[in-house]
C-alpha positions as CSV (number, residue, x, y, z in Angstrom):
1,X,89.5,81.8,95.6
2,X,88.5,84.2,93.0
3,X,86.0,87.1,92.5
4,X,85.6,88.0,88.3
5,X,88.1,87.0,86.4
6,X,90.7,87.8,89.2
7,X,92.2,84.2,91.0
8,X,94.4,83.6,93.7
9,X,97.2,81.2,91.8
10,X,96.5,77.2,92.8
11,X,100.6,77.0,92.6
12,X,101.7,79.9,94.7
13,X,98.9,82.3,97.1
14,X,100.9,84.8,96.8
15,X,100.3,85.3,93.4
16,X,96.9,86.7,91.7
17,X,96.3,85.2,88.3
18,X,94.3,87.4,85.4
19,X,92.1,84.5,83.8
20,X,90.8,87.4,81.2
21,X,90.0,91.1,81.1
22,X,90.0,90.5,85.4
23,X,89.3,94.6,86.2
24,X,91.3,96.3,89.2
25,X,88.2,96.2,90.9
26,X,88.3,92.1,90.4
27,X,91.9,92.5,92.2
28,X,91.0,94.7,95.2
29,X,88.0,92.9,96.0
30,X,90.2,89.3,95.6
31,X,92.7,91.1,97.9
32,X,90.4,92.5,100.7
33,X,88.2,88.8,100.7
34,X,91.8,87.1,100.9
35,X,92.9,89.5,104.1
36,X,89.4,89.2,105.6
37,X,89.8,85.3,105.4
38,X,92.6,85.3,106.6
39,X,91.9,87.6,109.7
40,X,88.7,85.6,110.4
41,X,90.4,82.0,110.7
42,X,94.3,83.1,112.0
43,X,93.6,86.3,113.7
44,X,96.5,87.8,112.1
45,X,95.6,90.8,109.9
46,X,98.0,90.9,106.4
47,X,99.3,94.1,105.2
48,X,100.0,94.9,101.5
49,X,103.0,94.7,100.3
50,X,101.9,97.3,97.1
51,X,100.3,100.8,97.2
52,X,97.0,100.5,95.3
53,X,96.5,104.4,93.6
């Protein structure tokens, strides 16, 4: 999964891989279409582990 230049790491998901100038707008959106995914198939909603400021 990836949205810019911001990907979700093929080895580990619970790492997000810059493949170039990825923005922290790239990141956020990645993060809130990965939780939103993951609510809409497992019903389980996934709370952050960082504060985003």
């Amino acid at each position: 999964m990836k949205v810019g230049n911001a990907q979700v790491s093929l080895q580990h998901a619970n790492f997000i891989i810059n493949k170039g100038n990825a923005t922290a707008r790239d990141v956020i959106s990645l993060i809130e279409k990965v939780r939103k995914k993951v609510e809409g198939k497992f019903a389980i909603s996934l709370e952050l582990e960082l504060e985003v400021i």
